[in-house]
C-alpha positions in Angstrom: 8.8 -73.4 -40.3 11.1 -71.2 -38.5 14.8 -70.1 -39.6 17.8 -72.2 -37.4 17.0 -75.2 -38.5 15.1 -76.8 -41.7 12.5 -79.0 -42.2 14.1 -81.7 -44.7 11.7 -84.2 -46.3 14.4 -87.8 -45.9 15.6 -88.4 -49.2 14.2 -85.0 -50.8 15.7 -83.4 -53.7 16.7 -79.9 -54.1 14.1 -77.6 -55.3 13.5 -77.9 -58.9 14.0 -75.0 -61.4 11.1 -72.9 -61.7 8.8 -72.9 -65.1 8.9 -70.5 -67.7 5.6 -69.4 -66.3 7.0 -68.3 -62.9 9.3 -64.7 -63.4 12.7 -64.8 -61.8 13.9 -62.1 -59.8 17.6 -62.2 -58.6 17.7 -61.2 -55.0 21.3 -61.0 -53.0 21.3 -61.6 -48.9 23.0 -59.5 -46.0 25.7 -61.5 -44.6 24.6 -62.3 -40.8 26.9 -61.7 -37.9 27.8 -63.9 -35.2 26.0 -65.3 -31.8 26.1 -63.7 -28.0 24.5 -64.9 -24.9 25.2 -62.7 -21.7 27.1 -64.1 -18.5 25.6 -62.3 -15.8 23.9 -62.8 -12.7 20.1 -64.9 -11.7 19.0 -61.0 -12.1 19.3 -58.3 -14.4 19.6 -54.5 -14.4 17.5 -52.5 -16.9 20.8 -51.7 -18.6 23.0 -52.8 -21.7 24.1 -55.8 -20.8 26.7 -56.0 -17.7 29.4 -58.8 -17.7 30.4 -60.3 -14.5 33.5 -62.7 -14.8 35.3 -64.7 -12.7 33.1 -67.7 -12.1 33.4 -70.8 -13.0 31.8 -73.2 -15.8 31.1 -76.9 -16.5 33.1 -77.8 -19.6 29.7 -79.3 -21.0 28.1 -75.9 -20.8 26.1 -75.4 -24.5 27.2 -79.2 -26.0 24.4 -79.6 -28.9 23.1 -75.8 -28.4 21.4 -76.6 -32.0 20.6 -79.2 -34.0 21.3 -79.4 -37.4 18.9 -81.9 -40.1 21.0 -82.1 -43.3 19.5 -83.4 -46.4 23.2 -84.7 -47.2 23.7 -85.8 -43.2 26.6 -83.9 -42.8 28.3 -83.4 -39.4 26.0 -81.6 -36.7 27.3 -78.5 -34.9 25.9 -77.7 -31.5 26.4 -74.0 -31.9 23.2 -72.2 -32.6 24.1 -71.5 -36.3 23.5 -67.7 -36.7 27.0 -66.7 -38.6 27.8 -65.6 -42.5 30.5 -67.5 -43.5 32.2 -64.6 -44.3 32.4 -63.4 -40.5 35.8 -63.9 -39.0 36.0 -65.1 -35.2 39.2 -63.6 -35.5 38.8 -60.1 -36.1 39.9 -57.2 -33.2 36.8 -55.7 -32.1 34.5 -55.6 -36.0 33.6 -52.6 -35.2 34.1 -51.7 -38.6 31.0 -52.4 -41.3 31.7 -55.3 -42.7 33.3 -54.3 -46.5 32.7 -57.8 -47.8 29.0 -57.8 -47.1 27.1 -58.8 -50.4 25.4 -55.3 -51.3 21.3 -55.9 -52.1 20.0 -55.8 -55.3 16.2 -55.1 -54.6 15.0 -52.4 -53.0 14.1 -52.3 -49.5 10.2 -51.8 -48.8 10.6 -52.0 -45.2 8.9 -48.5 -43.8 10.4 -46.7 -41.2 10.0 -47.7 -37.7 9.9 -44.3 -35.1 9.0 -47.0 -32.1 12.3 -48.9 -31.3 12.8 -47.7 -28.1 10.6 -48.8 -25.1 9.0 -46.2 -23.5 10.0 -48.2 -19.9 13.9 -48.6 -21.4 16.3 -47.8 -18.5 14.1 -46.5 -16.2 14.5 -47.9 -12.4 10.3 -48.3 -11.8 10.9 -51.5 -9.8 14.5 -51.3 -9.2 15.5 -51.9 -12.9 15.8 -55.8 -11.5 13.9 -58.2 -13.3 13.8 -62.2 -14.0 15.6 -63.8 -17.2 17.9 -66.7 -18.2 21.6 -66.2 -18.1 24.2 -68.0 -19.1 25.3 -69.1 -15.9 22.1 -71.3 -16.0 22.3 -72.9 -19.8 24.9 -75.3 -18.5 22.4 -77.6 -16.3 18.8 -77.6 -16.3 18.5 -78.5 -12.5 21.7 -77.1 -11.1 23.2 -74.6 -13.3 27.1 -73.7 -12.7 28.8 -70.7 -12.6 31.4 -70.3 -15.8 34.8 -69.5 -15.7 36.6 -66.8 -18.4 38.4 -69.7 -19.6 38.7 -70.8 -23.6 36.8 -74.1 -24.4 37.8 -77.4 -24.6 36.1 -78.4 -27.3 35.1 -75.8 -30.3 31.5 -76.5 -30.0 31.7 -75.6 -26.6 30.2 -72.7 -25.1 32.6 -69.6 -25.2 32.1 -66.9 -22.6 34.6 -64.3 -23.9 33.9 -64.1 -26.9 30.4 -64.0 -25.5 31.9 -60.9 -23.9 33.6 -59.4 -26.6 30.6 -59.5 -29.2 28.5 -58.1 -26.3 30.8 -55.3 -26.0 31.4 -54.9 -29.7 27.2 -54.3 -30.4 26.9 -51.8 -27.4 29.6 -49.8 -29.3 28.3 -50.0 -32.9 24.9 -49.3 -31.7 24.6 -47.6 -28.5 26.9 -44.8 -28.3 27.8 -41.4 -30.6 31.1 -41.9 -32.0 32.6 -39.5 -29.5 31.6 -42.1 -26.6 32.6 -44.8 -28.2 36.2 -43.9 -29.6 37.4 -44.4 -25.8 36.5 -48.3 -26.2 37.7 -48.7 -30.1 41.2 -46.7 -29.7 43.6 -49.3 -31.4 46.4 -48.4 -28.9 44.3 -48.4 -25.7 40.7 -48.8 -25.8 39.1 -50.9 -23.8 38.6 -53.3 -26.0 42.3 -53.6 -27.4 43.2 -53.7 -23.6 41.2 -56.6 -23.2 42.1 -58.3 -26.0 45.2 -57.9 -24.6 44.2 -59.2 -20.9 42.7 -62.1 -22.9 45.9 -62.9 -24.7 47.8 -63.0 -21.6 45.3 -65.6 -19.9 45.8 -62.1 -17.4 42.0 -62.8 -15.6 42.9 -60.5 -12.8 43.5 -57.9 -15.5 40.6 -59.2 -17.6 38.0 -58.6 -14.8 39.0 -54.9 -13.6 38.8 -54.4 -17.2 35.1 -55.5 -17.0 34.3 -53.8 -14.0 35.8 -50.2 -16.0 33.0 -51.0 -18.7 30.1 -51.8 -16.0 30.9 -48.5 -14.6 30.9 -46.6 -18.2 27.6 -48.2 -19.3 26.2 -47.3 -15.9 27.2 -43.4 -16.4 26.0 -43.4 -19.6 22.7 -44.8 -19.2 22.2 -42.1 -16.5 23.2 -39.5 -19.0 20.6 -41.0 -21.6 23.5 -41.4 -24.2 21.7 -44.6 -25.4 17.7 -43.8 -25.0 18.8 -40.5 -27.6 21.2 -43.0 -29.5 17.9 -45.5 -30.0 15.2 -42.3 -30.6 17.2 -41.4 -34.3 16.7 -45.1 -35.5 14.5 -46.2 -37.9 15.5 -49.6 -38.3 17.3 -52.1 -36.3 20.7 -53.5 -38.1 21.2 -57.0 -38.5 24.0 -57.9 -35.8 21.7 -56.4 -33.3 18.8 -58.5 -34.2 20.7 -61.8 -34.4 22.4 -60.6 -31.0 18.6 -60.7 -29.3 17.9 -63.7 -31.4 20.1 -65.4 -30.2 21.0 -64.7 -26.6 17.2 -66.1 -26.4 18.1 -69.0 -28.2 20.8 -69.9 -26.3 19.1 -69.8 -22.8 16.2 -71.5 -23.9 16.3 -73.8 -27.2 20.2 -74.9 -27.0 19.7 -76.7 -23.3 16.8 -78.8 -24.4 17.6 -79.1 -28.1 17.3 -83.1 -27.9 13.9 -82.8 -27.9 13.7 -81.5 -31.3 14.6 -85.2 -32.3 11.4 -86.4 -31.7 10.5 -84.6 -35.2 9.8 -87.9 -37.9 11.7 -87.6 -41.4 9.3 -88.1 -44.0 6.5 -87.1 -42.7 5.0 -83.1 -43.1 6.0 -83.0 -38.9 10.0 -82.6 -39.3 11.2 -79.7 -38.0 13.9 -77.3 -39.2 14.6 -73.4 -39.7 15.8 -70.6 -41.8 18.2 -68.4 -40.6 18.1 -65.1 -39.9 19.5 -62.8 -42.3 17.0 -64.8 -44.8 14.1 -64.0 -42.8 15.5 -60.3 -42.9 15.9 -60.0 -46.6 12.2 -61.6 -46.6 11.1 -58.5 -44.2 12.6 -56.1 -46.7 11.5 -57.5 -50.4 8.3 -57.7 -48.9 7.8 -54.4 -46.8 7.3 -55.6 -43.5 6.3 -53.1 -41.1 4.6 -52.1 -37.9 1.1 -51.5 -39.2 1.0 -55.1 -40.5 0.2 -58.6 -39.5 2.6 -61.7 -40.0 1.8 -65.5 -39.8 4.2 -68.0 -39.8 2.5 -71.0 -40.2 4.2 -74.2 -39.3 6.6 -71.7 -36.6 8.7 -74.5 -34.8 10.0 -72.9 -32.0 8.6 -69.8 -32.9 12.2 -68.0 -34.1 10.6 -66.1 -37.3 7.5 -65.0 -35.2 9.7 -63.5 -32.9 12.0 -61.6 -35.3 9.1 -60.1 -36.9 8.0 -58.6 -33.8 11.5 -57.6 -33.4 12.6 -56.3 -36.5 9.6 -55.1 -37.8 7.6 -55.0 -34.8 4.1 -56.3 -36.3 1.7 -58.3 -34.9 3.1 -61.4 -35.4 1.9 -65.1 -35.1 3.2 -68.3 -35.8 1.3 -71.9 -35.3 3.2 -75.2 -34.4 1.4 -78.8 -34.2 4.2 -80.2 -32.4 4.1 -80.2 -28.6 7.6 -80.0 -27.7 8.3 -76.9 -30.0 5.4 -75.6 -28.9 7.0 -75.6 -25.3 10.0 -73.8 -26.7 8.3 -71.6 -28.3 6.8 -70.0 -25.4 9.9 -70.0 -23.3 11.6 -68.4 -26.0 8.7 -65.8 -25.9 9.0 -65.1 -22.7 13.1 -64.4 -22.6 12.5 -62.4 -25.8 10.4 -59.8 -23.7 13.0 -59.8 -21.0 15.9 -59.3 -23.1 14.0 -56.5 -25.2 13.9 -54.4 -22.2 17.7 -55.2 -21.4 18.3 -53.5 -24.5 15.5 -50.9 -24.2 13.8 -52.1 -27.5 10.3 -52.2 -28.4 8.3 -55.3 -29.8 5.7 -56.2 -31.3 2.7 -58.5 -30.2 3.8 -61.8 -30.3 0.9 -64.7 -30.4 1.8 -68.2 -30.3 -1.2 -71.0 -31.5 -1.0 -75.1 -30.8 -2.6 -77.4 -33.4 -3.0 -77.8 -37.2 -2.8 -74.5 -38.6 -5.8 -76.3 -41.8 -8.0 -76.5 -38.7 -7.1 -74.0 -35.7 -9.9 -71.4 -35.7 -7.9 -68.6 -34.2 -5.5 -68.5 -37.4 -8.4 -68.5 -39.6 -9.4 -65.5 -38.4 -6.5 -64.3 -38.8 -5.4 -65.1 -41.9 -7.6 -62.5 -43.7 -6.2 -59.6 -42.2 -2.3 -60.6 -43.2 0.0 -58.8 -44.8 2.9 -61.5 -45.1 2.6 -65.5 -44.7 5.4 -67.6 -44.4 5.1 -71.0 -44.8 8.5 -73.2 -44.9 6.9 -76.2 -47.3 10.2 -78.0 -48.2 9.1 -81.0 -47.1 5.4 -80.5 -47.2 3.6 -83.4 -49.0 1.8 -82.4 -52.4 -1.6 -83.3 -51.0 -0.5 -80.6 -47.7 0.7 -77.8 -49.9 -2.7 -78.3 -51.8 -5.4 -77.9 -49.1 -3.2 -75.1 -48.1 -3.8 -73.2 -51.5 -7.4 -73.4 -50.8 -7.0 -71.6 -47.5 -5.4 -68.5 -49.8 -8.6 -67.9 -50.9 -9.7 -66.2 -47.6 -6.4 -63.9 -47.9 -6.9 -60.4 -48.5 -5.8 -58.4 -52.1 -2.0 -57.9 -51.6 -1.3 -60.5 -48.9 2.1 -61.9 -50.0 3.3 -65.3 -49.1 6.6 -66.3 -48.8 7.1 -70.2 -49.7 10.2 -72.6 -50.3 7.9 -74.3 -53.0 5.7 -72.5 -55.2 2.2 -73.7 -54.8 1.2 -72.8 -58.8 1.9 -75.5 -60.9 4.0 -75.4 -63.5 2.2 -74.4 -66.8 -1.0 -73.1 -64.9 -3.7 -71.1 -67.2 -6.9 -70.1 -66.0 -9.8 -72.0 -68.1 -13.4 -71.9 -67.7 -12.9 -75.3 -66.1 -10.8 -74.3 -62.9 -12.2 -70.8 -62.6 -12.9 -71.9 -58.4 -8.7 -72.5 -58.4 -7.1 -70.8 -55.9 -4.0 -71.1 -58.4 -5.7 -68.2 -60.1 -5.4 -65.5 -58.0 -1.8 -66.2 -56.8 0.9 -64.6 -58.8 4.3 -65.9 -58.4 7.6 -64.5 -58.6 10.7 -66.1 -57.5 13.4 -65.4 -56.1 17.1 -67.0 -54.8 18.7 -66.9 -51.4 22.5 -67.3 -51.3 24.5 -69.5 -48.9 24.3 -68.9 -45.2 20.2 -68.1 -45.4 19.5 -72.0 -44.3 20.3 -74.3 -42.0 20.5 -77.5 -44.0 22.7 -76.4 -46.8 25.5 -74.0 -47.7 24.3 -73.9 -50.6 21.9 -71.2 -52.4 18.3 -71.7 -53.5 15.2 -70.7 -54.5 12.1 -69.2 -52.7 8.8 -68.0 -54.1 6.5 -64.6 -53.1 3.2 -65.7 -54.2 0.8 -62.4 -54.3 -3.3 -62.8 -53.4 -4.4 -60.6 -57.0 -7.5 -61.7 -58.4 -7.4 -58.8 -61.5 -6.5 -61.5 -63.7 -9.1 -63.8 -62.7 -11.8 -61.4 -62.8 -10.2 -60.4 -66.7 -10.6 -63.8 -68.1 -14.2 -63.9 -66.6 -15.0 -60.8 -67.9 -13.2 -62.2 -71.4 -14.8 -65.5 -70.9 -19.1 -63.7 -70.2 -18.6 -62.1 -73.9 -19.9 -58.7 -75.0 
């Protein structure tokens, strides 16, 4: 399934070590950064996002924004959990690359992307006004309330300014030449000292003319096309930015109605939970992801990994959920994904979103023969599920690589002349480990396995097995 929160099979055990059989690959994760959703108005301008303060919020605004299924039943946040551990709320502006980040040990497949900018970013068509969720409207689902710049009551609570601050801080980093952006990261009076400042001083007269001075530089540099020629030199789209998108469409459309994710049964193959992003990202990357290819997430949730492929790799991407109520997510969190794509003047790719049992809907069989990737999140998939699934890898392409949480090879497996019609023979495994911060259900590391659709050794032993 998808990547905030897990699937966790009640009473499951950690994935067991892998046989001799299966090869071992050590594989180190990019730390991920933390949240942002946008306060701003019922409309938005075809710009980087805009902040208006000075309104007012219920205190309740983003209580049980996630939901978290432990195996262990520890405490549940209601933050969307999109953070590395080793991120600290603390920090000035973090404008700086993160030095701690754990450096990768594999090489990065992805190809190069020459398509992140939309060709409709920043342009003013239809008045560059067009219909999304803000945060003024994640507090109540049938009246929302304004928010005011005000720290939380509770630290689950939502938290506009530092909403407002990691906004600010991934315009910089990723929007503007240095030149433009050293009048913002001065340490003695850049903007965002000065507000840091404001902020300190509970000043929120201060704080807001301070807002209204960065509205007015985004505005004359989007006019000057300082960002459209920052996006055209990128081949890739860092981390923070992703998670940034990710999860400013979380927020507005998973968080308020995250109850309903309850409805999922433990112990059955129908409980629901996700990976995180940075995970799905080092997936991307060991297995090449790119624009000229076709993902499937199958078993998608609320569709979060199908949506970060089209982002970050911007493939065709498609995910298929049986559950009705994350199906319903799902779709609204495709639709604020294209809105907030254009608020930040990114491209996507083709994002298609299937109901029902992925062993029988039709439109993912088709499909499935012309992936590249497959990710199936079969934690707590029965023995019995995970096997009618191998069959369906028959039908996959050579190459096709899919990404599992359990390997679907047995242990010990050898191709005989009795299970020649296997589909364990033409998967070759490899695993691989993800460290802590990739899932939601643990802090823990794990294991994940890359199974490979090769048939050379299957067709060897036949050729073996025929004689001379």
């Amino acid at each position: 399934m998808s990547f905030f929160k897990i699937i966790q099979k009640k009473g499951s055990n950690p994935i067991p070590p892998a046989p001799d059989s299966v090869r071992k690959e050590l594989v180190h994760g990019v730390p991920a950064l933390r949240r942002v959703s946008n306060p701003d108005n019922a409309r938005s301008r075809s710009t980087l996002p805009s902040i208006q303060p000075g309104v007012r919020e219920s205190r309740k605004a983003q209580a049980n924004a996630s939901l978290h299924v432990h195996a262990r039943r520890r405490k549940r946040s209601s933050q969307p959990r999109l953070l590395s551990d080793s991120d600290s709320p603390d920090s000035v502006t973090g404008l700086e690359l993160r030095a701690k980040r754990t450096k990768l040990s594999y090489e990065d497949k992805r190809p190069q992307r020459h398509d992140l900018r939309s060709q409709t970013a920043f342009l003013e068509e239809d008045d560059g006004v067009f219909p999304m969720v803000h945060a003024a409207h994640i507090a109540s689902l049938e009246k929302p309330p304004k928010f005011t710049l005000a720290e939380p009551v509770q630290s689950d609570d939502f938290k506009p300014l530092d909403d407002i601050k990691e906004t600010l801080e991934v315009v910089v980093n990723h929007y503007m030449h240095g030149s433009d952006a050293s009048i913002f990261t001065d340490d003695s009076h850049g903007l965002l000292r000065r507000l840091k400042r404001a902020r300190d001083k509970k000043d929120g007269l201060l704080y807001s003319s301070l807002i209204q001075e960065w509205n007015n530089a985004v505005t004359r540099m989007r006019q000057h096309g300082v960002f459209a020629e920052v996006l055209d030199k990128l081949t890739w789209l860092d981390l923070r930015l992703i998670e940034r998108i990710l999860t400013q469409t979380y927020a507005r459309t998973v968080s308020p109605r995250v109850s309903t994710l309850r409805q999922y049964e433990n112990g059955t193959d129908n409980v629901y939970g996700e990976l995180l992003p940075k995970f799905i990202s080092d997936i991307f990357r060991v297995t090449g992801l790119g624009p000229n290819h076709v993902f499937v997430d199958l078993g998608s949730g609320v569709g979060n990994v199908v949506l970060q492929a089209a982002l970050e790799a911007g493939c065709e991407s498609w995910g298929c959920e049986i559950m009705e109520n994350a199906c319903m997510l799902a779709d609204l969190q495709e639709q604020e994904l294209k809105a907030r794509c254009r608020l930040w003047g990114l491209a996507n790719g083709s994002i298609n979103l299937q109901r029902g049992d992925f062993l029988e809907n039709t439109t993912i069989h088709r499909v499935l023969p012309k992936a590249d990737v497959v990710l199936v999140n079969n934690q707590a998939f029965t023995p019995e599920l995970n096997d009618r699934l191998t069959s369906q890898f028959l039908d996959l392409k050579e190459g096709c690589q899919v990404v599992s949480l359990k390997s679907f090879v047995p242990a010990g497996h050898k191709i005989t002349s009795r299970n020649l019609n296997s589909a364990y023979n033409v998967l070759s495994v490899v695993e691989k480990r993800y460290y802590s911060g990739c899932v939601s259900w643990t802090d823990t590391g794990g294991s994940y396995f890359i199974s490979t659709k090769d048939s050379s050794r299957l067709r060897k032993f036949a050729g073996k097995d025929a004689g001379p």
